[in-house]
C-alpha positions in Angstrom: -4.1 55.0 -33.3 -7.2 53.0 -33.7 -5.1 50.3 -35.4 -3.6 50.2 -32.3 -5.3 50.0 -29.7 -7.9 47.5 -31.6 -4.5 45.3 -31.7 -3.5 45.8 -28.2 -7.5 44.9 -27.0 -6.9 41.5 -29.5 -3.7 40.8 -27.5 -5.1 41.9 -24.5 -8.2 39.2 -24.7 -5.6 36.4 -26.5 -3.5 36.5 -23.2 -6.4 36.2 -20.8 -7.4 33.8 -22.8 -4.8 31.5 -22.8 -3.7 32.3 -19.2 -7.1 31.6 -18.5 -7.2 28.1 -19.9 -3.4 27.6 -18.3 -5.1 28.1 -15.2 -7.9 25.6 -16.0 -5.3 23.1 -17.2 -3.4 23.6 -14.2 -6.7 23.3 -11.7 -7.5 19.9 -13.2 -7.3 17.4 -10.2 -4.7 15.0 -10.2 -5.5 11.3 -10.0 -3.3 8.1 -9.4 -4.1 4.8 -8.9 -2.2 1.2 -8.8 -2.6 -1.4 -11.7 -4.6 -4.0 -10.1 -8.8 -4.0 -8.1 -7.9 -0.7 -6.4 -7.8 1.1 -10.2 -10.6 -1.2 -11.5 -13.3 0.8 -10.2 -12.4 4.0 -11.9 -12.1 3.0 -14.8 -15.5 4.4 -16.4 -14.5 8.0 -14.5 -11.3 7.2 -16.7 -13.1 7.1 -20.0 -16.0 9.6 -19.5 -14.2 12.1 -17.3 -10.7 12.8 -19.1 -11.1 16.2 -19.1 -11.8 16.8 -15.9 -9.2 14.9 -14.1 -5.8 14.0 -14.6 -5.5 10.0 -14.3 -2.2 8.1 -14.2 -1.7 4.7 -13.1 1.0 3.7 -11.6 2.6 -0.1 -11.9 4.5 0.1 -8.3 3.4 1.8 -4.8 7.1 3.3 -4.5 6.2 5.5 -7.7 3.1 6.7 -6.4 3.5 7.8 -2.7 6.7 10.5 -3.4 4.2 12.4 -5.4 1.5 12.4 -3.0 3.5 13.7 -0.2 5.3 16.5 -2.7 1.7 17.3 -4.0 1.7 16.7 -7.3 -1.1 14.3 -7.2 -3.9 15.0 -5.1 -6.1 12.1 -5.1 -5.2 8.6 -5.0 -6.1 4.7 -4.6 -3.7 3.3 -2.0 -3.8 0.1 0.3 -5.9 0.9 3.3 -2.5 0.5 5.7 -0.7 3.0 3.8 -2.8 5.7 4.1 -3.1 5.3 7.6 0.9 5.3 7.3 1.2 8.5 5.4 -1.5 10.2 7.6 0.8 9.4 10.7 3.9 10.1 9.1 2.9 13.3 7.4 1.1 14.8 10.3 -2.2 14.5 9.0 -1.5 15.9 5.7 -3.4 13.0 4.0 -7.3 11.9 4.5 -9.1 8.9 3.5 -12.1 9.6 1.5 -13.5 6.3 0.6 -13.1 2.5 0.8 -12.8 1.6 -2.5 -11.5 -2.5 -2.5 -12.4 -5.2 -0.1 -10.0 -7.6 0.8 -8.6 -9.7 -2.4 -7.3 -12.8 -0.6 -8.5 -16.3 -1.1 -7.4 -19.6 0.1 -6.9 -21.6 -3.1 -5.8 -25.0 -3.0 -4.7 -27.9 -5.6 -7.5 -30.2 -4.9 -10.6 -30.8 -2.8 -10.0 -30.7 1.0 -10.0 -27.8 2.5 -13.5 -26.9 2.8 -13.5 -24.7 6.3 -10.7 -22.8 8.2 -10.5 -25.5 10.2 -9.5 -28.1 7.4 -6.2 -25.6 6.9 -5.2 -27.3 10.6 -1.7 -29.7 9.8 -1.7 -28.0 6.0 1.5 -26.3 4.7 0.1 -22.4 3.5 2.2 -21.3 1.0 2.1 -17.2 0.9 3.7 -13.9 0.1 3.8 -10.5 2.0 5.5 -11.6 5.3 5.6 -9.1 7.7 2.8 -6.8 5.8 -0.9 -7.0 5.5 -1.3 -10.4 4.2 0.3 -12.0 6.9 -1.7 -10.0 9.7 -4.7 -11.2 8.0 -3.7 -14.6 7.7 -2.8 -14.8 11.5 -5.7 -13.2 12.2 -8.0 -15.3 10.0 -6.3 -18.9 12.0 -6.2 -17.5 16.0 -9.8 -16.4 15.1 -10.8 -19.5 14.9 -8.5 -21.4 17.2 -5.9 -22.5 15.0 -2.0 -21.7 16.6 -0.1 -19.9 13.0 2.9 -21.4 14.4 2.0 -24.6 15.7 -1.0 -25.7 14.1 0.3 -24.9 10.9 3.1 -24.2 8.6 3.3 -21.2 6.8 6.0 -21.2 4.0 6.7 -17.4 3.2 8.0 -16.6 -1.1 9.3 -13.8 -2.4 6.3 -13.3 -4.8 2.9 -14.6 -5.8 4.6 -16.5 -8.7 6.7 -18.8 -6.2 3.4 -19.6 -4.2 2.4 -20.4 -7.4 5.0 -22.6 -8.5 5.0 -24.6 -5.0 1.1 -24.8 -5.4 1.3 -26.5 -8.8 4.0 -28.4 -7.8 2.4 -31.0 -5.6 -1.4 -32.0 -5.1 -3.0 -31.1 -2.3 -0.9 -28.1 -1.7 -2.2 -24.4 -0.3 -1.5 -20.9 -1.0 -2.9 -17.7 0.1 -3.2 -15.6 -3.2 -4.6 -11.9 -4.0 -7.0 -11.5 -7.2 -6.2 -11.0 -9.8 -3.2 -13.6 -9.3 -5.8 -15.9 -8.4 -7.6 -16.2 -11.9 -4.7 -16.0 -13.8 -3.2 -18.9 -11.5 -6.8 -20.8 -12.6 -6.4 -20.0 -16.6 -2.9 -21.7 -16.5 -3.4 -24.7 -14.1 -7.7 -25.6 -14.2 -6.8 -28.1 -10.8 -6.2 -24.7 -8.7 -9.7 -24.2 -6.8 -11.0 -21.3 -4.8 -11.5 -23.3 -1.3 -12.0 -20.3 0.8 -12.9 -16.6 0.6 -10.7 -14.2 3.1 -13.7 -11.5 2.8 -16.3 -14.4 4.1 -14.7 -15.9 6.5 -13.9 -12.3 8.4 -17.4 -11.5 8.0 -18.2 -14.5 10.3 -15.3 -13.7 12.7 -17.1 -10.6 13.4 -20.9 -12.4 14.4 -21.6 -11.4 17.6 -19.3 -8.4 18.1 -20.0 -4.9 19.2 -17.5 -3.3 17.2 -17.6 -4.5 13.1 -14.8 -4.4 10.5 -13.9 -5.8 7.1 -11.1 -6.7 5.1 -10.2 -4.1 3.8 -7.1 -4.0 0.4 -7.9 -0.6 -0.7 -8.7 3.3 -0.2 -8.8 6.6 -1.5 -6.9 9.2 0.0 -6.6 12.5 -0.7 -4.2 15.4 0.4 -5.9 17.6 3.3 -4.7 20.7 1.8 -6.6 19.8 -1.1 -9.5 19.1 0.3 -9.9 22.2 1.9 -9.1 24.6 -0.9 -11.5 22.2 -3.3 -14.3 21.0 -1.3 -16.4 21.0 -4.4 -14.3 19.4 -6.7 -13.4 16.7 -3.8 -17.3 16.2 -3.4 -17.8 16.4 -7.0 -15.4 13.3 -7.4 -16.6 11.4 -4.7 -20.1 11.3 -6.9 -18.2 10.3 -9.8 -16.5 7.8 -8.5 -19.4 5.9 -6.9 -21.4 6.0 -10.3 -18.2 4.6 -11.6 -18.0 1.6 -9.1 -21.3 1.1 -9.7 -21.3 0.7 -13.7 -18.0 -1.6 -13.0 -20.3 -3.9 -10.9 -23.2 -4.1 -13.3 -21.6 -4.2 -16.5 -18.8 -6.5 -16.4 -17.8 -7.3 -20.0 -17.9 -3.9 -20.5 -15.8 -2.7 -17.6 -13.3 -5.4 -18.6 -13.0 -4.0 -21.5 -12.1 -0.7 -20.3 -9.9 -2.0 -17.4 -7.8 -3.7 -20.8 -8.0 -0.9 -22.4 -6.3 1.6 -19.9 -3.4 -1.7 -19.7 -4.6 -2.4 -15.6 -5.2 -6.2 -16.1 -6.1 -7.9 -19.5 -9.2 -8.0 -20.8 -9.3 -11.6 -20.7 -8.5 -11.9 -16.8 -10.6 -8.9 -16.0 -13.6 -10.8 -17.0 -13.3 -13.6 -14.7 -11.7 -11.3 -12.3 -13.8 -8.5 -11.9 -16.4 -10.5 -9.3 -13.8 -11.4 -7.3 -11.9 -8.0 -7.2 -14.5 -6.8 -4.2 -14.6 -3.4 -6.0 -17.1 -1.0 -3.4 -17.7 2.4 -2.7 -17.9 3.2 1.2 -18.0 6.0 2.4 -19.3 8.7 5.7 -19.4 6.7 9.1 -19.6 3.1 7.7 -16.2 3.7 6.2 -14.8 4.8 9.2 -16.4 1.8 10.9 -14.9 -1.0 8.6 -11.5 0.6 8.6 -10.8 1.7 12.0 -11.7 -1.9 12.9 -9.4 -3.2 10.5 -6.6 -0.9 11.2 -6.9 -2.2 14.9 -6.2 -5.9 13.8 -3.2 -4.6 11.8 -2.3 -2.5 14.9 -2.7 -5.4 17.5 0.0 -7.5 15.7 2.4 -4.7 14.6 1.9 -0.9 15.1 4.4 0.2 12.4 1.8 -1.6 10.2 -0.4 1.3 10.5 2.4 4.0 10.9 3.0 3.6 14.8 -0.5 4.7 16.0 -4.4 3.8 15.0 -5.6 7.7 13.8 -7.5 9.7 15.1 -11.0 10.9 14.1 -9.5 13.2 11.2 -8.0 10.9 9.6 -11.5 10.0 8.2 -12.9 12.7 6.0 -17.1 12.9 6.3 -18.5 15.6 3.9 
C-alpha cells in the first residue's frame, strides 16, 4: 500500500510538473516582426531573451496581420498606418505601444543636382507605393514647400523598388524616392546612386514654427488590448526590453549587424551600412502619441482609408 501511494504521489508531482511547464510554455508572449528596420531593433531581445518570448519574423505584412487579429500573436512591429487601421477596424482591439522606426525614405538621385526640395521642381521622381504611405509623404514633402505634385513635377509610379531602381540607373540625372534598406543595397550595386535628400530632415523642417509637431513615422509596435490587460507586467516588462535593445542596436553597430544577419532580416553586409540609416528609435508615453497622431493626420488629410477611415481616439495610444 506504501508502494502505492509513494507511486501515485511520484505521478502526482510528474503531472503538475509538466502541466506546469505546459502552462509556462504556453504563457510565453508571442512576438512578430517584418524583415526589414522595423525588426532591426529587436534583434538583441531576439538573442538574449529566447526564452522568454516567442519571436517570428515574418517576410510579408499579409502573413502577419491574420494572426494578430485571431490572437495568436500578441505583440507586433507593424507600419505606423496599419495599426491605426486594425485599431479602427477591430474596434479597438489593438494598441500602439511604442514607435519603434522613423521614416526610411530618401531622395536618391544618379548624380549631383538635387541639393534642396526645391531642386526636385521640373525633375521626373521615380517611386513605388502609390496610393499608400509613400505617396502621402511624398505629396506632403512637395506642397509643403510649394511645389504642385502634379504640375510641378512628374511622378512616375513602379510596381516595386527594383523598377525605380532600374529607371534610376538607367539614365543620369534620374530620381527615385527609395526606402532603406533598398537604398544601400541600390548604392553597393551602382556607387553613382547618392543620398540627395533625407525624408526624416526635411519633415523635421516642415514642422518649424508649428504648434502641433509630428515625424515620419515607418514603424510601431502594437499590441492586442486583451493582452495588455490580462499581462500588464509582462507588457511593461517588454517595453524595458525592448528599449535596452534599440539602444545596444544604436551603439554597437557591427555587432547588431551581425545579429540582424544572423536572424536572416537583411545581410550582414547591408545591415552595416544600413543600420544608421534605418532610423531605429524607441518612443514611447505622450511623445509617441505626439509624433504619431500628427502623422496620422497628414495621412488622414489626403486619404482617410489610409488610417482605417478615422484618426483614433485617445485609446488607441497605450501610456503605462
Amino acid at each position: 500500500m506504501k508502494k502505492l501511494l509513494s507511486a501515485l504521489l511520484v505521478l502526482a508531482m510528474i503531472f503538475t510538473l509538466t502541466l506546469g511547464m505546459a502552462e509556462d510554455a504556453a504563457a510565453l508572449p508571442r512576438i512578430a516582426a517584418l524583415k526589414g528596420p522595423t525588426a532591426m531593433g529587436m534583434v538583441k531581445m531576439m538573442k538574449d531573451e529566447a526564452e522568454q518570448y516567442d519571436f517570428t519574423i515574418a517576410a510579408a505584412i499579409d502573413e502577419l496581420t491574420p494572426k494578430l487579429v485571431k490572437g495568436d500573436v500578441d505583440i507586433a512591429a507593424v507600419p505606423a498606418n496599419l495599426a491605426a487601421v486594425l485599431y479602427n477596424n477591430t474596434e479597438g482591439k489593438v494598441k500602439v505601444l511604442a514607435v519603434n522606426t522613423l521614416g526610411v525614405l530618401y531622395i536618391v538621385e544618379n548624380g549631383d543636382s538635387v541639393h534642396s526640395v526645391e531642386d526636385l521642381k521640373g525633375k521626373t521622381i521615380y517611386s513605388s507605393g502609390k496610393g499608400a504611405t509613400p505617396e502621402y509623404a511624398l505629396n506632403y514633402l512637395l506642397t509643403s514647400n510649394g511645389i504642385d505634385p502634379e504640375k510641378d513635377v512628374t511622378i512616375e509610379f513602379k510596381a516595386e523598388h527594383a523598377e525605380c531602381l532600374a529607371a534610376l540607373t538607367a539614365q543620369e540625372g534620374a530620381v527615385a524616392m527609395l526606402p532603406q534598406p533598398f537604398v544601400t543595397t541600390a548604392q553597393m550595386k551602382q556607387p553613382s546612386i547618392r543620398i540627395a535628400l533625407d525624408m526624416n530632415e526635411e519633415w523635421a523642417k516642415m514642422q518649424e514654427g508649428m504648434e502641433e509637431k509630428s515625424a515620419l513615422i515607418t514603424g510601431v509596435v502594437v499590441a492586442r488590448s486583451e493582452f495588455i490587460e490580462t499581462n500588464p507586467q509582462a507588457v511593461s516588462d517588454f517595453l524595458d526590453n525592448y528599449a535596452a535593445s534599440v539602444q545596444y542596436v544604436n551603439e554597437n553597430n557591427d555587432e547588431a549587424a551581425a545579429l540582424v544577419g544572423e536572424f536572416d532580416i537583411i545581410p550582414e553586409a547591408v545591415a552595416k551600412i544600413a543600420l544608421p540609416y534605418c532610423q531605429i528609435v524607441y518612443i514611447d508615453g505622450e511623445e509617441m502619441q505626439a509624433q504619431l497622431s500628427g502623422y496620422l493626420k497628414v495621412l488622414y488629410d489626403q486619404n482617410p482609408k489610409a488610417v482605417g477611415g478615422a484618426l483614433p481616439d485617445e485609446a488607441f495610444y497605450f501610456q503605462r
